[in-house]
DRENDO-1510 file (C-alpha; in Angstrom, 1 decimal, always signed):
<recs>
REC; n; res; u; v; w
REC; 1; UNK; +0.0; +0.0; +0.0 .
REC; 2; UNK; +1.1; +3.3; -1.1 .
REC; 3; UNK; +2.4; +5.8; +1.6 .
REC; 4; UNK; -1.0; +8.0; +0.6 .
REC; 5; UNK; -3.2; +5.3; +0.6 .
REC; 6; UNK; -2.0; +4.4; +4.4 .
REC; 7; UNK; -3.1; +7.7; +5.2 .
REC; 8; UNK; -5.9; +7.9; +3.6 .
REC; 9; UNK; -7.0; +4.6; +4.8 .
REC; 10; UNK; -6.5; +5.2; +8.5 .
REC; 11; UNK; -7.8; +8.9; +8.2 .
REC; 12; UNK; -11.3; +7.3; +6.6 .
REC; 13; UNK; -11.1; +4.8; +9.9 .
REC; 14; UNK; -10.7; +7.2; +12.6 .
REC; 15; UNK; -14.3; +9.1; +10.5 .
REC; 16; UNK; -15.4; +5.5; +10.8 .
REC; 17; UNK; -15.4; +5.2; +14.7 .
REC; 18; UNK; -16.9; +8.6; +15.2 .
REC; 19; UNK; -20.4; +6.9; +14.1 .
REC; 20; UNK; -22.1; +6.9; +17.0 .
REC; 21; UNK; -24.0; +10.3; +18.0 .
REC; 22; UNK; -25.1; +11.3; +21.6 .
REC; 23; UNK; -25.8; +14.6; +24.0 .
REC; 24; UNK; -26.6; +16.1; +27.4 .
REC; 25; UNK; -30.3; +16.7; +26.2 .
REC; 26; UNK; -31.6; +18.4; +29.1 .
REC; 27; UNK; -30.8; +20.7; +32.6 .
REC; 28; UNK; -28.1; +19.1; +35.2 .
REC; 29; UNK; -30.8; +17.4; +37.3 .
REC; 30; UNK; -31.4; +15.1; +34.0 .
REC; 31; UNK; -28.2; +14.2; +32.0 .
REC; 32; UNK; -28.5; +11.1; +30.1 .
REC; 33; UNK; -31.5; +9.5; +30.5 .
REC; 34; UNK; -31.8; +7.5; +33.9 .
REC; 35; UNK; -28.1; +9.0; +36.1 .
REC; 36; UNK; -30.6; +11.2; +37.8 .
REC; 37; UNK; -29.7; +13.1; +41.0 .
REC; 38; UNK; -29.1; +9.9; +42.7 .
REC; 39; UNK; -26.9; +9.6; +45.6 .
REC; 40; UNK; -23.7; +7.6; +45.1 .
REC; 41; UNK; -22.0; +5.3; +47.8 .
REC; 42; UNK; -19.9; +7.5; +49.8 .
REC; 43; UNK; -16.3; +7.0; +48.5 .
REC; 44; UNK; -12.8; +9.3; +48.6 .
REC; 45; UNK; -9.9; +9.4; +46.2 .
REC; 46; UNK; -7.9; +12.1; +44.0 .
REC; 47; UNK; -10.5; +14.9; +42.5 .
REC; 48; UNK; -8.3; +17.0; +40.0 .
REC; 49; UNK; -9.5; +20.0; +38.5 .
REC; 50; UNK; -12.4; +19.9; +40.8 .
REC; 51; UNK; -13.6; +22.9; +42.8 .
REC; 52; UNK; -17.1; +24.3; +44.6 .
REC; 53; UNK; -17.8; +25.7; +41.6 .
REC; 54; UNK; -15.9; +24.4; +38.6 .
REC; 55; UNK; -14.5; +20.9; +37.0 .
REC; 56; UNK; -11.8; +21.0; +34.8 .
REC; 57; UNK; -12.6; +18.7; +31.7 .
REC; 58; UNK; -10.0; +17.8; +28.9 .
REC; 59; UNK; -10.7; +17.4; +25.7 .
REC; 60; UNK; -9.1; +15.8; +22.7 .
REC; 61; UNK; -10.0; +15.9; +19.1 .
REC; 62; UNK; -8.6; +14.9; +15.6 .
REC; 63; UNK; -6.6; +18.1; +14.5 .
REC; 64; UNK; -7.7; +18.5; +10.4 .
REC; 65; UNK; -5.1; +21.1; +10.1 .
REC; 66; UNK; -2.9; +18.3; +10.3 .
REC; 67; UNK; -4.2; +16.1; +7.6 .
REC; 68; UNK; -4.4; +18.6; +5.0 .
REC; 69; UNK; -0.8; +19.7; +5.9 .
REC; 70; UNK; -0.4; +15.8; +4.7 .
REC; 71; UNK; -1.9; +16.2; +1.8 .
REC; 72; UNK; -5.6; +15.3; +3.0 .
REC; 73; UNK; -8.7; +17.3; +2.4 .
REC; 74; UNK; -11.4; +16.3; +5.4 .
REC; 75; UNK; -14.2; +18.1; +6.3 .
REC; 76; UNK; -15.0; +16.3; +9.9 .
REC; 77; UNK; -16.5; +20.0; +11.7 .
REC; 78; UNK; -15.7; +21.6; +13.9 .
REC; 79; UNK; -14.7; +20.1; +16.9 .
REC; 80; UNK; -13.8; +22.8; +19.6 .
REC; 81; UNK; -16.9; +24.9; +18.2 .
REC; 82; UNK; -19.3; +21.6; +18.9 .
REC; 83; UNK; -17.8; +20.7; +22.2 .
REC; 84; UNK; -17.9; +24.5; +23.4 .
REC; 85; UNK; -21.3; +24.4; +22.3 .
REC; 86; UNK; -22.6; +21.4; +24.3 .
REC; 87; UNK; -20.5; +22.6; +27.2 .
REC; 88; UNK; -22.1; +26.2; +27.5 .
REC; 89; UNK; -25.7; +24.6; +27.4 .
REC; 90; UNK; -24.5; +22.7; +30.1 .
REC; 91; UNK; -23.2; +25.9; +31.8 .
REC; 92; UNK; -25.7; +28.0; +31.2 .
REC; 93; UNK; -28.4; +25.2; +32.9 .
REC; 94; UNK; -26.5; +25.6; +35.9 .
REC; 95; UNK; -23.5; +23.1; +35.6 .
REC; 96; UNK; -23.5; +19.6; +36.3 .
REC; 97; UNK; -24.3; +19.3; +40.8 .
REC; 98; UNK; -24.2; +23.2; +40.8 .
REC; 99; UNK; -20.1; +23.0; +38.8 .
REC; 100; UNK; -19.7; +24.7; +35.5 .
REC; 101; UNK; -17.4; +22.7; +33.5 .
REC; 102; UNK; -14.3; +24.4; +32.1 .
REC; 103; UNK; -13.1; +23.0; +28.9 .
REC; 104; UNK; -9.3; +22.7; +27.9 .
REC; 105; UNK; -8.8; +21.2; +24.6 .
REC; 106; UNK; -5.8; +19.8; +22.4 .
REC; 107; UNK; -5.9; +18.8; +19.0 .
REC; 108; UNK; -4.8; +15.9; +18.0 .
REC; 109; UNK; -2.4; +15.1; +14.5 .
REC; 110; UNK; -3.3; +11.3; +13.8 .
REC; 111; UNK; -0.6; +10.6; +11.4 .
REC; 112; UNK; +1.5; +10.7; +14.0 .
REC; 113; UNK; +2.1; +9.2; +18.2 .
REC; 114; UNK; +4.0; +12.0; +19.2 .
REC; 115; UNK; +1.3; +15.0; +19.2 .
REC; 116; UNK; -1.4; +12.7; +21.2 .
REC; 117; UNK; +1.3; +11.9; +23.6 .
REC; 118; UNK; +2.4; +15.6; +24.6 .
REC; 119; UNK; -1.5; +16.8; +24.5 .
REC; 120; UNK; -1.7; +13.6; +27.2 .
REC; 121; UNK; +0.9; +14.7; +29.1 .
REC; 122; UNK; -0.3; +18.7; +29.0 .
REC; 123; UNK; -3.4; +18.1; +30.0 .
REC; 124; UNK; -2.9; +15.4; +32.9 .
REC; 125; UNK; +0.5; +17.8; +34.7 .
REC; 126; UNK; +0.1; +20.7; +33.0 .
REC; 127; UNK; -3.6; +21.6; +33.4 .
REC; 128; UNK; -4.7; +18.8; +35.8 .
REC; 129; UNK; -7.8; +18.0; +34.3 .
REC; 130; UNK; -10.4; +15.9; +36.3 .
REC; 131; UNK; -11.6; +14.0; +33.3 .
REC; 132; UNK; -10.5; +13.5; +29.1 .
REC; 133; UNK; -12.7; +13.1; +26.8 .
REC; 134; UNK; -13.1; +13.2; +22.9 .
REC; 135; UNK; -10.5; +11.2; +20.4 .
REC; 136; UNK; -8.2; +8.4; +21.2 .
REC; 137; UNK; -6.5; +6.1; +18.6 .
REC; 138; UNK; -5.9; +2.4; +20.2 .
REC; 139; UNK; -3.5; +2.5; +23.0 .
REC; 140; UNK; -3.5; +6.7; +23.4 .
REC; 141; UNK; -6.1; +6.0; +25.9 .
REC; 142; UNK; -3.5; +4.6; +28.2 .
REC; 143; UNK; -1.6; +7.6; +28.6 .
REC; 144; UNK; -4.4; +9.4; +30.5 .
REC; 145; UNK; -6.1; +6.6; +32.3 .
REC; 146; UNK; -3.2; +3.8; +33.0 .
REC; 147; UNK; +0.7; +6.5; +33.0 .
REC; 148; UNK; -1.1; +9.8; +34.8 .
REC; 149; UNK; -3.8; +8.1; +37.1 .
REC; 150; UNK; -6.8; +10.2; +35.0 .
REC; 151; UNK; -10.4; +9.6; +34.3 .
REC; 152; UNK; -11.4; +8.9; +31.0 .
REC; 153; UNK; -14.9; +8.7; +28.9 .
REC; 154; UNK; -14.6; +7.3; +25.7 .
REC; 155; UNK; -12.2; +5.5; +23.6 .
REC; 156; UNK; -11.6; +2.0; +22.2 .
REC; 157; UNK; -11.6; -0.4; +25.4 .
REC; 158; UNK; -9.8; -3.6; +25.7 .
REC; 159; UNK; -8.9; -6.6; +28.5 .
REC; 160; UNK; -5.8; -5.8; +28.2 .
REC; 161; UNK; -6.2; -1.9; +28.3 .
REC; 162; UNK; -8.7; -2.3; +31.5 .
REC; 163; UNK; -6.0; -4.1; +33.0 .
REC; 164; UNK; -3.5; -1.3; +33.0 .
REC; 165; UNK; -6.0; +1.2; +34.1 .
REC; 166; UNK; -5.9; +3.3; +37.4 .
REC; 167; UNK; -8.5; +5.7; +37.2 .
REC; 168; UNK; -12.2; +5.4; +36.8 .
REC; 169; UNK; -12.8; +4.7; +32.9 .
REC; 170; UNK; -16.3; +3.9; +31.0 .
REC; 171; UNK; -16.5; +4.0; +27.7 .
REC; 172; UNK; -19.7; +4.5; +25.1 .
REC; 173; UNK; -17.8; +3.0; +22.0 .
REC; 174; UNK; -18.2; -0.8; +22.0 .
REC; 175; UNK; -15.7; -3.2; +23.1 .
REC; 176; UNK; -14.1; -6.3; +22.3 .
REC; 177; UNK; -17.0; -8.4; +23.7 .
REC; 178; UNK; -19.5; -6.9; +20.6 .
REC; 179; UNK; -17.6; -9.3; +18.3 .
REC; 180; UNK; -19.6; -12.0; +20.4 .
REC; 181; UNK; -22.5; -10.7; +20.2 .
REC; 182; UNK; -22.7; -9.5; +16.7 .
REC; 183; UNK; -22.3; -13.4; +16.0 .
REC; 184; UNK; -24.7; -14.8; +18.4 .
REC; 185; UNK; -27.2; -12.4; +16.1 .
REC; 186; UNK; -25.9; -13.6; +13.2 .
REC; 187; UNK; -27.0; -17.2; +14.5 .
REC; 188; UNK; -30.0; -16.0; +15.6 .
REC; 189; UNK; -31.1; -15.1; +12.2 .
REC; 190; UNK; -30.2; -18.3; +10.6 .
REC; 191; UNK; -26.9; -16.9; +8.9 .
REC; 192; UNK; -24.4; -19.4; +9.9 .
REC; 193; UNK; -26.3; -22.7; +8.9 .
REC; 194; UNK; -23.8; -23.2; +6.2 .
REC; 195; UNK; -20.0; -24.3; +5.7 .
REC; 196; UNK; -18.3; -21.3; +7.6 .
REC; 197; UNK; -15.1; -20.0; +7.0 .
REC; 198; UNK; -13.0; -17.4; +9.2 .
REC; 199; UNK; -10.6; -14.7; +7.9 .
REC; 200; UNK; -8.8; -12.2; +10.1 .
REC; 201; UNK; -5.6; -10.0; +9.8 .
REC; 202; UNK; -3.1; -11.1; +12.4 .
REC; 203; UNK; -3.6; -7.3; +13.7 .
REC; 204; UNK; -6.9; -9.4; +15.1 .
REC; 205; UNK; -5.3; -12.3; +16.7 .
REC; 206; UNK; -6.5; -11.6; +20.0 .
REC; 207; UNK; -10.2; -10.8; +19.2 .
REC; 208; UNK; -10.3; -13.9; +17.1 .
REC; 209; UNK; -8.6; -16.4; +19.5 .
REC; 210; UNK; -10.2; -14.8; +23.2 .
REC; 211; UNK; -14.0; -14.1; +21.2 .
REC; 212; UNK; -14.5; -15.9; +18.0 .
REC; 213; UNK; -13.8; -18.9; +18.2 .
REC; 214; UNK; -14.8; -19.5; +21.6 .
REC; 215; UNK; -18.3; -18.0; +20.7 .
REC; 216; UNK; -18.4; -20.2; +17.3 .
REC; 217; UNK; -17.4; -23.4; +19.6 .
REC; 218; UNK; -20.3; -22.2; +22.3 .
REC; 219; UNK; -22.9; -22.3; +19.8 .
REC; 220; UNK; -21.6; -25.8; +18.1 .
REC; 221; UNK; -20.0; -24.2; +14.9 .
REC; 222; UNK; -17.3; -25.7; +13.6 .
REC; 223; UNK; -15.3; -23.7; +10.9 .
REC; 224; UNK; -14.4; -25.8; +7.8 .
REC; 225; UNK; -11.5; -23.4; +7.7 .
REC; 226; UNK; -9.6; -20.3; +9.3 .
REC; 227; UNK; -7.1; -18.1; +8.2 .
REC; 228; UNK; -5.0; -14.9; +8.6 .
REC; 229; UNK; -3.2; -12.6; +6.9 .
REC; 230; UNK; +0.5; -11.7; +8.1 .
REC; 231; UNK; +2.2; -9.7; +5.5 .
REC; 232; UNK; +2.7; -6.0; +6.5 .
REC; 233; UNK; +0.1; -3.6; +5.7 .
REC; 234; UNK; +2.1; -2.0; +3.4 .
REC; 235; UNK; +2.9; -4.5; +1.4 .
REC; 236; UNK; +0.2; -4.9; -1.1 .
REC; 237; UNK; +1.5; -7.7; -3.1 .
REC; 238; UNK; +2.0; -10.1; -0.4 .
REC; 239; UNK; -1.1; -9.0; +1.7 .
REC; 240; UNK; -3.1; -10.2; -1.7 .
REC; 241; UNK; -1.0; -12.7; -2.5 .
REC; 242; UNK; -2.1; -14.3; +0.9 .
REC; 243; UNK; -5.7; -13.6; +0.3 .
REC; 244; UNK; -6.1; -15.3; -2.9 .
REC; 245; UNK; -4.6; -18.6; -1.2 .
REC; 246; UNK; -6.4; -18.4; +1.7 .
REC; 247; UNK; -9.5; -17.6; -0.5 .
REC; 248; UNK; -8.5; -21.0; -2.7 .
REC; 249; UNK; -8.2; -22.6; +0.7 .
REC; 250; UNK; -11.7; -21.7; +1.9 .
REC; 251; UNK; -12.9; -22.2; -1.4 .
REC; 252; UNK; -11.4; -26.1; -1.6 .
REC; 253; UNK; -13.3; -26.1; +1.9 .
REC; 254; UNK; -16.7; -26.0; +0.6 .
REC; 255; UNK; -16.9; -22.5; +2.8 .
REC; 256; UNK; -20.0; -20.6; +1.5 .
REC; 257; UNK; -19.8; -17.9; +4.2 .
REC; 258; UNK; -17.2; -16.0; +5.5 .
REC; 259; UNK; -17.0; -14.5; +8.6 .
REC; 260; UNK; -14.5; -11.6; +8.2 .
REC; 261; UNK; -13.0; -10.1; +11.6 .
REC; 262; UNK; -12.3; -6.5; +12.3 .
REC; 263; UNK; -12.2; -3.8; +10.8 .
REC; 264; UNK; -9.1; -5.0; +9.0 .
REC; 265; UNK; -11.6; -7.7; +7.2 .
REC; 266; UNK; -11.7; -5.2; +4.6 .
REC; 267; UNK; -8.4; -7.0; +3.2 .
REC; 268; UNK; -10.9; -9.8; +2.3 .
REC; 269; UNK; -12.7; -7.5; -0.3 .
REC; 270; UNK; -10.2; -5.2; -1.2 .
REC; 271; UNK; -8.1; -8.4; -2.9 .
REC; 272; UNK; -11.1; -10.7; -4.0 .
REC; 273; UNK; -13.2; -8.2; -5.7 .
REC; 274; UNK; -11.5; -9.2; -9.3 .
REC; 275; UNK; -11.9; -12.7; -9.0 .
REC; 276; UNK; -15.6; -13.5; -9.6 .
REC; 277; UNK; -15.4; -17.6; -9.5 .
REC; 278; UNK; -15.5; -17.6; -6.0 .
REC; 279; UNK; -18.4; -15.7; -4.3 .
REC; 280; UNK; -19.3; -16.6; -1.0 .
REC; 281; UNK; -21.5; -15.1; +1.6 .
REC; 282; UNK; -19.5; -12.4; +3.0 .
REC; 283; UNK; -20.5; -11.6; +7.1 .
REC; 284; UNK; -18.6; -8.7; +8.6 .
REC; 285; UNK; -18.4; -8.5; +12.2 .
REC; 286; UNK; -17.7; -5.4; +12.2 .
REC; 287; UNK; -19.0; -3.2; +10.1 .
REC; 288; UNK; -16.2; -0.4; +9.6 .
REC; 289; UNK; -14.7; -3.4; +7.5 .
REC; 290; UNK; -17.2; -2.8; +4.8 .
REC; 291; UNK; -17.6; +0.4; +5.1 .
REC; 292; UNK; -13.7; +1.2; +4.6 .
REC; 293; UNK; -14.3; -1.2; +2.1 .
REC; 294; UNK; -17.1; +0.5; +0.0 .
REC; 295; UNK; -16.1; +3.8; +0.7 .
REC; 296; UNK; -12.8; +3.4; -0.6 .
REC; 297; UNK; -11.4; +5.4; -3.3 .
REC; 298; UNK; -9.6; +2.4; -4.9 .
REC; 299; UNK; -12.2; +0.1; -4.6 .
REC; 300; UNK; -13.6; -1.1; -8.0 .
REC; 301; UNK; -15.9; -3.4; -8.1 .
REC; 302; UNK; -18.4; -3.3; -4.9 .
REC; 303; UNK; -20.4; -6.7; -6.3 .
REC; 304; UNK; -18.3; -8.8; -4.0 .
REC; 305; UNK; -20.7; -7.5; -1.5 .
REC; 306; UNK; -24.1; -8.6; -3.0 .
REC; 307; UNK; -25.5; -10.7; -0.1 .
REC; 308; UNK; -23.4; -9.3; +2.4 .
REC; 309; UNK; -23.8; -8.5; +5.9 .
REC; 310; UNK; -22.2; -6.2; +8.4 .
REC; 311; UNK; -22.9; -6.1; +12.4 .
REC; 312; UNK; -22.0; -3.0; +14.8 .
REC; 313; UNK; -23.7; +0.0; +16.6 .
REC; 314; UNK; -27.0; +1.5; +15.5 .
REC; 315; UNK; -26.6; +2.9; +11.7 .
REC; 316; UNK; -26.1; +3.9; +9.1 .
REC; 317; UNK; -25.4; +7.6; +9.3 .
REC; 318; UNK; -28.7; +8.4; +8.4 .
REC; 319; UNK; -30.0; +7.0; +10.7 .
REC; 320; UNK; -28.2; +7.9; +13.9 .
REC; 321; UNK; -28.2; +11.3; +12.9 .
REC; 322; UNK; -32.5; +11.2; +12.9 .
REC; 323; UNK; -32.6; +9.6; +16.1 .
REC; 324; UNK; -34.7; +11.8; +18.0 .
REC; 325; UNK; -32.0; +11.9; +21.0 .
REC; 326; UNK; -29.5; +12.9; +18.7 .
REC; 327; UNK; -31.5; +15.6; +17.1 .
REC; 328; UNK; -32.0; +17.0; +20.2 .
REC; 329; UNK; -28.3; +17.5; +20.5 .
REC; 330; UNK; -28.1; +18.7; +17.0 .
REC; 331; UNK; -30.8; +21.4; +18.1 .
REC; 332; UNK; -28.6; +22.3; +20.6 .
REC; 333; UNK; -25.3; +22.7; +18.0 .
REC; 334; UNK; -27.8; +24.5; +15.6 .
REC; 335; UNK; -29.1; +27.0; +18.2 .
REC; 336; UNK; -25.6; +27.8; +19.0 .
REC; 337; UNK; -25.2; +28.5; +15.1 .
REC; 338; UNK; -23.1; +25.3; +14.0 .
REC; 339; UNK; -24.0; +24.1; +11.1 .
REC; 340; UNK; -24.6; +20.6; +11.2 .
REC; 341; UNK; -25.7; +19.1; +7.7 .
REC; 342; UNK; -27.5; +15.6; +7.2 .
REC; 343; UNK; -25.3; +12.9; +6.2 .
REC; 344; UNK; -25.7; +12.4; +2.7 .
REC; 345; UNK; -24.5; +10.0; -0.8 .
REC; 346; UNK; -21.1; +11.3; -1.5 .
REC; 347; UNK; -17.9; +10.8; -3.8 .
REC; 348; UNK; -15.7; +12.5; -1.4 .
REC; 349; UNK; -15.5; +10.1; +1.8 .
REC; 350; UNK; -13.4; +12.5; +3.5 .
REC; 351; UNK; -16.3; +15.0; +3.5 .
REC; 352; UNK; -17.9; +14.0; +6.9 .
REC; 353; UNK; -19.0; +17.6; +8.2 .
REC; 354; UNK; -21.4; +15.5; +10.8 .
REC; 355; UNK; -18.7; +13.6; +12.5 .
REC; 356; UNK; -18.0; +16.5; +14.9 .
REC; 357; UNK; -21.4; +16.1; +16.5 .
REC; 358; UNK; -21.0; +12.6; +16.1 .
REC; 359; UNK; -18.1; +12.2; +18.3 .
REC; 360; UNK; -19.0; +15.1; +20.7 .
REC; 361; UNK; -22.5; +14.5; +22.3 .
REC; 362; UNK; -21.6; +10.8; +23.0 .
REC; 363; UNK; -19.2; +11.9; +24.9 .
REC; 364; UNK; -20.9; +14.6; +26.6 .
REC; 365; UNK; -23.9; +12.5; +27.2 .
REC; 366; UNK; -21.8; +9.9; +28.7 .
REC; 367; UNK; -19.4; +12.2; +30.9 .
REC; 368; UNK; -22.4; +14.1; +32.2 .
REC; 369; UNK; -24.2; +11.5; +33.2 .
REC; 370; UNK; -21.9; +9.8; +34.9 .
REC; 371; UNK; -20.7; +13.2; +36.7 .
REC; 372; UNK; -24.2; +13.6; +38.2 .
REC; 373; UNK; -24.5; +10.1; +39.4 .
REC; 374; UNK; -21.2; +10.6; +41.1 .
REC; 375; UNK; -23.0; +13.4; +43.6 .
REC; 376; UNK; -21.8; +16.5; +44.9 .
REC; 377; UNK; -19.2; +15.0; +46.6 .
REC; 378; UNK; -17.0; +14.7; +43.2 .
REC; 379; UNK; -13.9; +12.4; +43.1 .
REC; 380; UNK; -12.5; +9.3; +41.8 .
REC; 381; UNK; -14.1; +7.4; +44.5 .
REC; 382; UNK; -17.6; +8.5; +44.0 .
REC; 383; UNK; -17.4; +8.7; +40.6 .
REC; 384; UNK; -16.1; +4.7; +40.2 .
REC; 385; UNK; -19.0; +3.9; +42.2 .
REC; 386; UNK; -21.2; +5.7; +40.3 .
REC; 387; UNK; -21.0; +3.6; +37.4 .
REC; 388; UNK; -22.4; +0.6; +38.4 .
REC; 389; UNK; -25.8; +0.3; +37.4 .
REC; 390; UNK; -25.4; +3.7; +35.4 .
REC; 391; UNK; -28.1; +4.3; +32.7 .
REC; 392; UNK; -27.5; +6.3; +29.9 .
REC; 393; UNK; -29.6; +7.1; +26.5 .
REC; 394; UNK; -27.3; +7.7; +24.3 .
REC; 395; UNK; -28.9; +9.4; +21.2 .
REC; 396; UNK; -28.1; +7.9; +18.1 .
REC; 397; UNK; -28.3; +4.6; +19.6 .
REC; 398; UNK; -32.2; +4.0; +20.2 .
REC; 399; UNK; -31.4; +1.5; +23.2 .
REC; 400; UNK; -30.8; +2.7; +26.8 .
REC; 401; UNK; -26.9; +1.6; +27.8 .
REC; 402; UNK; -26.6; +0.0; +31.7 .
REC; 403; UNK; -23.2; +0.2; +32.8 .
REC; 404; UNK; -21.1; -2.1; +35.4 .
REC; 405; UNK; -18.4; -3.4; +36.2 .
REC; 406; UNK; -16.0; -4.5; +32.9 .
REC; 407; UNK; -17.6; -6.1; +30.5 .
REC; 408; UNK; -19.9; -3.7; +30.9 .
REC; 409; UNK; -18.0; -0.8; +31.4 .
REC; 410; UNK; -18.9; +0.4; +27.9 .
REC; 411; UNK; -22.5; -0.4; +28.6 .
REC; 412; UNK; -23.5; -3.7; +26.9 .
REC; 413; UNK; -24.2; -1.9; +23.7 .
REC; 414; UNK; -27.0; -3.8; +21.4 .
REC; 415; UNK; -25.4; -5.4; +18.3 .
REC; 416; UNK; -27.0; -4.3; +15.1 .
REC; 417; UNK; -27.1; -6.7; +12.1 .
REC; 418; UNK; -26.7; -4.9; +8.4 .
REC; 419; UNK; -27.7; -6.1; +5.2 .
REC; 420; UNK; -25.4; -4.7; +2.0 .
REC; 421; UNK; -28.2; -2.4; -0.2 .
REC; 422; UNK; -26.6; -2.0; -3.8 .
REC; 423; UNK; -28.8; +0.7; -4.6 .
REC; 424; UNK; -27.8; +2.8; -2.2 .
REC; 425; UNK; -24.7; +1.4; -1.8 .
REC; 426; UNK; -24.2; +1.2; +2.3 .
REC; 427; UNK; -25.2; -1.3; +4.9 .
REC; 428; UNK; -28.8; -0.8; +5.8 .
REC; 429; UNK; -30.5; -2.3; +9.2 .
REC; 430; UNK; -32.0; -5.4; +8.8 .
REC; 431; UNK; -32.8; -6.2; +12.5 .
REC; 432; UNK; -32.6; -4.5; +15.6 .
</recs>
């Protein structure tokens, strides 16, 4: 893979993981749909950037200064305009237990470790925020929550990232457990009664081998055939040279569905779309694989994914952003003067102008929620308490999130099956 197309491709995945849309819909006695005013359990610990009257909230975002110095055009919004926006209706409804919240943001350059690092490391010493919010590729999260002992709400959760944690940490994206469910729905519906195959990207290993396969072995499946690909990303000729005989493989298998894991699954589709002898049922289990897939600019031929399916978080676009919830939060942006347009069929994936609001009121509606439960008495003590049993509307996901102790620290979010549409050429619902 071409040095531009490596960008490009992880720029159009980090829009990807910004689907799903939420806000703080209504005053600090009701944020997110169930917290409440309750009382938490009486608990102590460190309270940073906490005062009578003020909490000190940072926030991270994906700097698009910094991809079009790199020779990318994306339109994502505007980030600091859309989280200032949500935080001074907030504010101005009287703060969250009687605190205002004080933002401090830092931008983040994604083609690069170093910037996410240092915006870490400023906002944990320098400023001393209570909480970070907002955009965290893979292991960044650690910085915050696991090196400087720091809350954190949001990012991409993990055993092994729980593990290193030391500060309270929920999370509304979901984590590696919706792999499990995405194929127990799959089951449900009668998809897996065939000869099933399983490709993944070593990049996957540990999803596959710790939720997979011991789902697949739960509900008596029994692969004909599983394969991965371990050629470096950036090496396009081995990386399809690998797919082809793992396809042949699968094929002398009698596999007539594939289950394709992770969002690297897009490999799968990316290398087989020119070879039309072979066409099995293609299930994704998750769908940024076919999205990064169908959006792509290189992609030719989209037929590969005739009687495909996808599974993930309430979608497509469309619809999260006409979830009533999430409107509400877009009526909030709009009253503050952002615009935030519909998303809409497009040529130009990189023109996302929605994704802002898509990444900001999730977070907000999460981090506000779970402030409130915590009580007046705000610090990491109440506020770890305060997420067991924690309910939470998030909008653009129609079903209420109840959070607990890990696995459910990112809520137990429903897993959404998706059915390729040709016409319109995106995964559609086709069950809730």
């Amino acid at each position: 893979m071409a040095p531009r197309r490596k960008f490009a491709f992880l720029s159009i995945t980090i829009a990807l993981l910004m689907l799903v849309a939420a806000c703080a819909s209504d005053s600090s006695t009701d944020a997110g749909g169930g917290g409440g005013t309750t009382s938490a359990p009486a608990a102590t610990g460190p309270a940073p950037g906490v005062t009578d009257d003020s909490i000190k909230i940072g926030i991270t975002y994906v700097d698009t200064d910094a991809l079009v110095k790199s020779g990318l055009s994306f339109k994502l919004g505007d980030h600091k305009a859309t989280y200032t926006a949500l935080i001074d209706d907030i504010n101005a409804k009287g703060g969250i237990n009687g605190r205002k919240l004080e933002p401090v943001f830092a931008p983040i350059d994604p083609t690069s470790t170093a910037p996410a690092e240092a915006a870490c490391v400023k906002l944990t010493e320098d400023d001393k925020v209570f909480m970070v919010t907002g955009f965290f590729l893979a292991d960044a999260v650690l910085c915050p929550v696991a090196q400087h002992d720091t809350a954190v709400t949001g990012g991409e959760m993990t055993p092994a990232r729980l593990a290193q944690a030391k500060a309270p940490w929920i999370t509304w994206t979901p984590d590696t457990d919706q792999p499990e469910a995405v194929i127990k729905a799959y089951n449900d519906a009668g998809k897996l009664n065939g000869k099933v195959a399983v490709f993944s990207d070593a990049r996957d290993s540990d999803v596959l081998n710790d939720h997979v396969l011991p789902v697949l072995k739960d509900l008596g499946i029994e692969p004909v055939d599983q394969g991965a690909v371990d050629a470096p990303a950036d090496d396009t000729a081995a990386v399809n040279n690998q797919v082809k005989l793992l396809a042949q493989r699968f094929e002398s298998n009698g596999a007539d569905t594939i289950l394709l894991v992770g969002p690297s699954a897009s490999e799968y589709a990316t290398n087989m779309q020119d070879d039309t002898s072979y066409r099995p049922k293609l299930l994704f289990l998750d769908i940024l694989g076919g999205q990064s897939f169908s959006t792509n600019s290189s992609t030719t031929d989209l037929s590969i994914l005739e009687g495909s399916m996808a599974g993930g978080s309430y979608g497509p676009n469309s619809a999260r952003y006409a979830e009533p919830e999430m409107q509400k939060c877009i009526a909030t942006l709009q009253a503050a003067g952002l615009d935030v347009p519909a998303p809409g069929p497009s040529d130009d994936p990189g023109n996302q102008p929605y994704q802002a609001a898509f990444q900001a009121c999730p977070d907000m509606a999460l981090l506000t929620a779970w402030i409130q439960a915590a009580g007046k008495d705000l610090n990491y003590g109440t506020l770890g308490s305060a997420s067991d049993g924690l309910k939470v509307a998030i909008p653009g996901d129609p079903n209420v999130r109840t959070y607990g102790p890990p696995p459910a620290a990112d809520g137990n979010p429903t897993a959404y099956l998706f059915s390729w549409d040709p016409s319109k050429k995106d995964f559609v619902i086709a069950q809730n």
